[in-house]
C-alpha positions as a printed Julia matrix, in Angstrom:
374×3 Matrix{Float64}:
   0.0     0.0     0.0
   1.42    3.4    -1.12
   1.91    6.24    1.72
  -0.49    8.42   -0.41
  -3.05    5.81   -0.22
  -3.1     4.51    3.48
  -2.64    8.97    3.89
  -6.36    8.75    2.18
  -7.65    6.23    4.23
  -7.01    7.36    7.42
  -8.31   10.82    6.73
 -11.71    9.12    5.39
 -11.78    7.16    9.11
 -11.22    9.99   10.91
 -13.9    12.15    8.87
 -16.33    8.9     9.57
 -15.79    7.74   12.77
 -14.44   11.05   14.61
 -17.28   13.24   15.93
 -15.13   15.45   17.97
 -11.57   17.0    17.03
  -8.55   15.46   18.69
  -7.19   17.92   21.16
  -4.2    19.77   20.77
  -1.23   19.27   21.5
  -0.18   19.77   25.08
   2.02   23.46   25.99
   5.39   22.89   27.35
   4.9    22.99   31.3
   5.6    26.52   33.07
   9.16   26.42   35.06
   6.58   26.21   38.25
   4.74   23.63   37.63
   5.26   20.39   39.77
   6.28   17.12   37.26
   6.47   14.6    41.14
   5.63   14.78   44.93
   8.8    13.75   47.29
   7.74   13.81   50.5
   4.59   16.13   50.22
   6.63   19.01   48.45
   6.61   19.53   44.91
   9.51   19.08   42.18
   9.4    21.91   39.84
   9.57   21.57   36.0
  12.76   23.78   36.38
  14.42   21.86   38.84
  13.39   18.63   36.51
  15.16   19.79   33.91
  18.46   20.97   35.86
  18.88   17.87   37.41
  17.74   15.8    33.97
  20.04   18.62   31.83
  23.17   16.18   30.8
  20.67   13.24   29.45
  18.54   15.89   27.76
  21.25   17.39   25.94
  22.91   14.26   25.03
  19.21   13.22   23.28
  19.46   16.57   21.56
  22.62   16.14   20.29
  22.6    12.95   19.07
  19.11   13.32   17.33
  20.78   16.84   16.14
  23.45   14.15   14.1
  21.09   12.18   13.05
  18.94   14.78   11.51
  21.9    16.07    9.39
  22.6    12.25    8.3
  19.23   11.89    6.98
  19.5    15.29    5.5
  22.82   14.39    3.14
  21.67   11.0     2.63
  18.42   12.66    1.28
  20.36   15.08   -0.7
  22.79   12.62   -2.42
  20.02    9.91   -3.12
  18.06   12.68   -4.69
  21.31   13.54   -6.82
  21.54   10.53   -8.1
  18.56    9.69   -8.85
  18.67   13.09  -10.68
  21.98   12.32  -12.46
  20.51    8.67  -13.51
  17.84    9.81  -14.88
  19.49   12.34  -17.24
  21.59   10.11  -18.07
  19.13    7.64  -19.65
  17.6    10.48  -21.35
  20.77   11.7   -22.75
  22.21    8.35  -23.9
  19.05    7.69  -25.68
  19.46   10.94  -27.75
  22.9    10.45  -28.42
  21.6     6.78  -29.53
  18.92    8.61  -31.5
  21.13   10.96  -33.25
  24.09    8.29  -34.38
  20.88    6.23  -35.74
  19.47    8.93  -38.14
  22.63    8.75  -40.1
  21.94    5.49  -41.0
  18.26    4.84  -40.82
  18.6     2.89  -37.92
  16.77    2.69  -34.32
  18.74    3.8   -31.37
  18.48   -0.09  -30.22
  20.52   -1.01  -33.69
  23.07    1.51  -32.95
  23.71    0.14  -29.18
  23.96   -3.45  -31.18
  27.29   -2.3   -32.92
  28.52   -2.09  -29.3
  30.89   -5.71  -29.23
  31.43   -5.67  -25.16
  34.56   -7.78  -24.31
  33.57  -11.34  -23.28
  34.85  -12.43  -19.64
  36.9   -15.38  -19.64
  37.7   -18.05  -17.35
  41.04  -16.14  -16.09
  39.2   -12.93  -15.02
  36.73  -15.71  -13.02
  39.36  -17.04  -11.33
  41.55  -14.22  -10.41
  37.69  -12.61   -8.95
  37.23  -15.75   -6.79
  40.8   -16.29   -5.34
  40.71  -12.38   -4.64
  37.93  -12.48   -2.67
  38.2   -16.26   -1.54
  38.39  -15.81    2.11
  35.16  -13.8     1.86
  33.38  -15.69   -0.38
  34.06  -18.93    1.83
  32.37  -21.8    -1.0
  34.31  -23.86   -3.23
  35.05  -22.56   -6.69
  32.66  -24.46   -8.58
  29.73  -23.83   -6.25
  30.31  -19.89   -7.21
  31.73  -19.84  -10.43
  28.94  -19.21  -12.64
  27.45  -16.3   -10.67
  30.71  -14.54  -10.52
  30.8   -14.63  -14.13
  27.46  -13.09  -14.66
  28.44  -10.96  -11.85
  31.3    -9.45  -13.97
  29.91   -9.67  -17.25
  27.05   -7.66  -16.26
  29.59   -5.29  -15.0
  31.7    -5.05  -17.91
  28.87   -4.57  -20.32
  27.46   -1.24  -18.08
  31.2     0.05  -18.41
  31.85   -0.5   -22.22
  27.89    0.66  -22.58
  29.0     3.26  -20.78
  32.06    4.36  -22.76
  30.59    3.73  -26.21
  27.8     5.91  -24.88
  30.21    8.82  -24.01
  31.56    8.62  -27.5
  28.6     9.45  -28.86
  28.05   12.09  -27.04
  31.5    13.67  -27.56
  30.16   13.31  -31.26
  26.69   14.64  -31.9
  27.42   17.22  -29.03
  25.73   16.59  -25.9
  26.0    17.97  -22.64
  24.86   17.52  -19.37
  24.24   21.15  -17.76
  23.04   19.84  -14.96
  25.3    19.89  -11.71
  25.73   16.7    -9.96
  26.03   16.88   -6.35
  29.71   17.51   -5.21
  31.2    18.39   -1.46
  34.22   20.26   -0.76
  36.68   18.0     1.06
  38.73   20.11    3.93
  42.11   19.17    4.34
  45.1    17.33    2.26
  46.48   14.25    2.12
  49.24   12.03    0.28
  48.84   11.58   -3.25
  49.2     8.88   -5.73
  49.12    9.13   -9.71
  48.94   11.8   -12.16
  49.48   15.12  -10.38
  47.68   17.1   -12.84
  44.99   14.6   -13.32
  41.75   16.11  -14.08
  40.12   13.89  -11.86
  40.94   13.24   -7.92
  39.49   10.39   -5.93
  39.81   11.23   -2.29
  39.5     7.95    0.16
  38.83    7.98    3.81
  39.88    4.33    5.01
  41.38    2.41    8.27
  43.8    -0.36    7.59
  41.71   -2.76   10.14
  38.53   -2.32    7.83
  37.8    -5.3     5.63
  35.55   -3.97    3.44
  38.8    -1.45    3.01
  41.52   -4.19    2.35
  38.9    -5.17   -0.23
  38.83   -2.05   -2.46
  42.52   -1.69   -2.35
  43.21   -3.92   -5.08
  40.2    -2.24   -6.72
  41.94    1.56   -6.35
  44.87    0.17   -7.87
  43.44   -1.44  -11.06
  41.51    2.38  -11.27
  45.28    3.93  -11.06
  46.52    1.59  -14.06
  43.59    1.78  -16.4
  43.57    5.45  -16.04
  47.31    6.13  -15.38
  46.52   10.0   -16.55
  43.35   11.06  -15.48
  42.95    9.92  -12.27
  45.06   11.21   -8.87
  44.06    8.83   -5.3
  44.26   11.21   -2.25
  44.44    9.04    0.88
  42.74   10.33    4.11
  42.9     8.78    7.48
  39.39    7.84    8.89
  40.32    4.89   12.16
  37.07    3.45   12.92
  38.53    3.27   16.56
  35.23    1.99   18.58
  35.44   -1.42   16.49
  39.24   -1.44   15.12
  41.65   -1.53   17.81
  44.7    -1.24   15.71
  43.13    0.93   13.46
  44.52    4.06   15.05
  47.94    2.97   15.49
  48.29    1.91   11.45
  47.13    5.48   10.64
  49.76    7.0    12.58
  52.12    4.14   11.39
  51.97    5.17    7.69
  52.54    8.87    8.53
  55.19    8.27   10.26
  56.39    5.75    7.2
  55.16    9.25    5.12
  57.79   11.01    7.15
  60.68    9.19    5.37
  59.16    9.14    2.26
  57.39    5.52    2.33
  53.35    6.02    2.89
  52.37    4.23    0.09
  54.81    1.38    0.82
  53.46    1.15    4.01
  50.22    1.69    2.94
  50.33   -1.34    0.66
  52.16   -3.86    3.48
  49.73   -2.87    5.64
  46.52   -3.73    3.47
  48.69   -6.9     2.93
  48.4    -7.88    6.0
  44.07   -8.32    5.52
  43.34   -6.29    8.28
  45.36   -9.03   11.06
  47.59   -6.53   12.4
  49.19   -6.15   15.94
  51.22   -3.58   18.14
  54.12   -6.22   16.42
  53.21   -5.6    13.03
  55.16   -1.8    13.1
  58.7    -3.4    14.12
  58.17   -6.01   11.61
  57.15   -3.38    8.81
  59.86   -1.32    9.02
  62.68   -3.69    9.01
  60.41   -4.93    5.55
  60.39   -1.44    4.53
  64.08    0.05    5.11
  62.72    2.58    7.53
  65.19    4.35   10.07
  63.73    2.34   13.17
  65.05    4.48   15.67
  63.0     7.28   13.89
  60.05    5.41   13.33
  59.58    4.12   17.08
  60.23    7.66   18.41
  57.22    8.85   16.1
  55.24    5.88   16.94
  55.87    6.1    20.58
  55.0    10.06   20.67
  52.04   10.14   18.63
  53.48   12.45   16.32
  50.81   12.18   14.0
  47.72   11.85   16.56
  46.29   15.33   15.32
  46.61   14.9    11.47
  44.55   11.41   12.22
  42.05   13.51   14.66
  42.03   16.41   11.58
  41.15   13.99    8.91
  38.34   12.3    10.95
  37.13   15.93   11.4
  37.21   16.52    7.79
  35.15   13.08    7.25
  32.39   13.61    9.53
  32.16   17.54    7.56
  31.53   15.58    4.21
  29.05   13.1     5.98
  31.26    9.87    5.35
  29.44    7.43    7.74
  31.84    4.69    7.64
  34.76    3.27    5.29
  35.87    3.27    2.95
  34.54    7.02    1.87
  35.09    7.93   -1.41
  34.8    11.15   -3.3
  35.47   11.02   -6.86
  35.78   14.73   -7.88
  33.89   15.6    -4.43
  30.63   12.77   -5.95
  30.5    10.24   -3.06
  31.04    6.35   -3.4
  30.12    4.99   -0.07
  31.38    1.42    1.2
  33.35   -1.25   -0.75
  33.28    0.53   -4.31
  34.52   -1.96   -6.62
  36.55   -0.81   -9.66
  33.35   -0.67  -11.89
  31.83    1.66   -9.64
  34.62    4.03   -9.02
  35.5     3.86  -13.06
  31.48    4.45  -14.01
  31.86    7.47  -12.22
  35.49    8.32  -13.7
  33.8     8.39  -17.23
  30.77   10.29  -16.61
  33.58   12.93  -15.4
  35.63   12.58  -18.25
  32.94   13.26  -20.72
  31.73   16.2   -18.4
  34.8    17.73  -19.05
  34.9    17.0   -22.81
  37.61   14.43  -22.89
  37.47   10.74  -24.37
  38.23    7.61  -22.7
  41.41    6.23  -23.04
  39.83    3.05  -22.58
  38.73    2.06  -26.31
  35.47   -0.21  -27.21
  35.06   -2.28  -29.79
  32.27   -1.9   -32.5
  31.07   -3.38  -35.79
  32.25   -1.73  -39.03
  30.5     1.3   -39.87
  27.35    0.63  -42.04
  26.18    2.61  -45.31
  22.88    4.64  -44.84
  19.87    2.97  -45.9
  18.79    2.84  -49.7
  15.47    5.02  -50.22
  12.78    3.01  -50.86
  11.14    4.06  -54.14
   7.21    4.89  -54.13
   5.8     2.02  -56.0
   4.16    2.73  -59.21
């Protein structure tokens, strides 16, 4: 039953079976009133509250977070729904357009699209990526991992042969999508003048982060220069109890030059780390140890971990990973198909091809007229 509907209902009910209003809601007690009897002698509503103040405000404080959650969740799943729906609109002209030159549908034209076939390698490499999460035998799984990325791979390559045409016939979208501002800096990998930037709150502990690792990297080499990674510190500390300790680790690795060789061993490690895993790590690493304890032991770091977590919660990151591809948010384990749907729509926002080719069916002759008969 729609809200609109059971909305309807109700107010037919109360019209029916109602013959007096409800009453109003009841005014906030005057400071004097009396809210309990303790011994004959009344407690005040102002003394209430006094003594009830730190639970009150606590309430109040959480619901105030919550309200704001529910506000940017609100905005971004209106965005999207926004951007998805231009989208579909758009593709269709483009479609449209290349099928006019040919006397084709827009259907036909998306049939020249020839989308790369998965093959038993990609399968495999999937399943022993993931293996200790997927937890079946191979053959049990196999067949749903390839529709799984076959599916996939057909929305990308639909999705860049799409872009192409509208680089083509001309089309733009004007609309904005929703982007945040993301306070703060952090260390870089790839292209430094990449036009797009992919900012990632993590935590080393996080096992949904250790799983989109991989997936960042495969983004970094299939767009080696359009795409910069900026890597943020978010420690989910309440659940991670290393967590904390791995963010300041790789800062202090960043110290001597080594954050994203620490940042790698670390993920390595699947999230099993312990207060032994630093010592370990930086006789792997060729870190100065002496250096690297002192900055471990002093907490060196503590407030550029504390400054980052401040800069997540401003964005509304509600756990990790976080991601922000050109400040549009990817929230949870993004796999690479999500993060590189979102690096194409960018690219063809700003006018620029793939660099990821598709492969299509020779180009067909127009149509012959058809001659009136007589």
């Amino acid at each position: 039953m729609s809200r609109s509907f059971s909305l309807a209902v109700t107010a037919t009910l109360v019209v029916a079976f109602s013959p007096v209003s409800a009453p109003p809601a009841a005014a906030a007690a005057p400071q004097s009133a009396p809210v309990a009897s303790i011994a004959g002698k009344p407690l005040t509503e102002a003394e209430f509250r006094k003594a009830a103040a730190a639970g009150l405000e606590a309430l109040e404080k959480q619901q105030a977070g919550q309200r704001e959650q529910l506000k940017t969740q609100h905005a971004q799943e209106l965005a999207a729904t926004r951007e998805r729906e231009l989208r579909t609109l758009l593709d269709q002209r483009a479609l449209d357009l290349e099928g006019q030159k040919t006397g084709r549908s827009g259907l036909a034209v998306l049939g020249d699209l020839q989308v790369t076939l998965v093959d038993e390698a990609d399968v495999k490499g999937f399943y022993l990526e993931h293996q200790s999460q997927i937890q079946q035998p191979y053959a049990a799984i196999r067949d749903q991992i390839a529709e799984m990325l076959q599916n996939q791979r057909t929305d990308l390559e639909t999705r860049r042969f799409t872009n192409g045409l509208w680089l083509k016939h001309g089309i733009k979208a004007l609309d904005k999508p929703r982007r945040v501002e993301v306070p703060g800096a952090g260390p870089t990998r790839g292209a430094a003048n990449a036009p797009i930037t992919v900012v990632e709150f993590s935590d080393f502990q996080c096992p949904y982060c250790v799983r989109t690792a991989p997936e960042i990297l495969h983004l970094l080499a299939t767009y080696p220069d359009h795409v910069q990674i900026v890597y943020r510190q978010l420690p989910l500390k309440s659940i991670h109890p290393q967590a904390q300790a791995a963010a300041e680790a790789s800062l202090c690795a960043n110290d001597q030059g080594k954050f994203w060789e620490m940042h790698d061993a670390l993920f390595a490690l699947n999230g099993k780390l312990q207060d032994s895993s630093y010592a370990d790590l930086t006789a792997k690493l060729g870190l100065k140890a002496d250096e690297f304890a002192a900055c471990m032991s002093q907490h060196t770091h503590a407030k550029t971990v504390d400054a980052d977590t401040a800069s997540a919660d401003a964005v509304g990151a509600t756990g990790t990973p976080y991601l922000l591809v050109n400040g549009r948010s990817l929230n949870g384990a993004a796999s690479f198909n999500d993060m590189a749907m979102l690096v194409e729509d960018e690219l063809v926002r700003l006018g620029l091809a793939s660099p990821v080719p598709v492969k299509v069916k020779p180009a067909q002759a127009p149509a012959p007229a058809v001659k009136p008969a007589g």
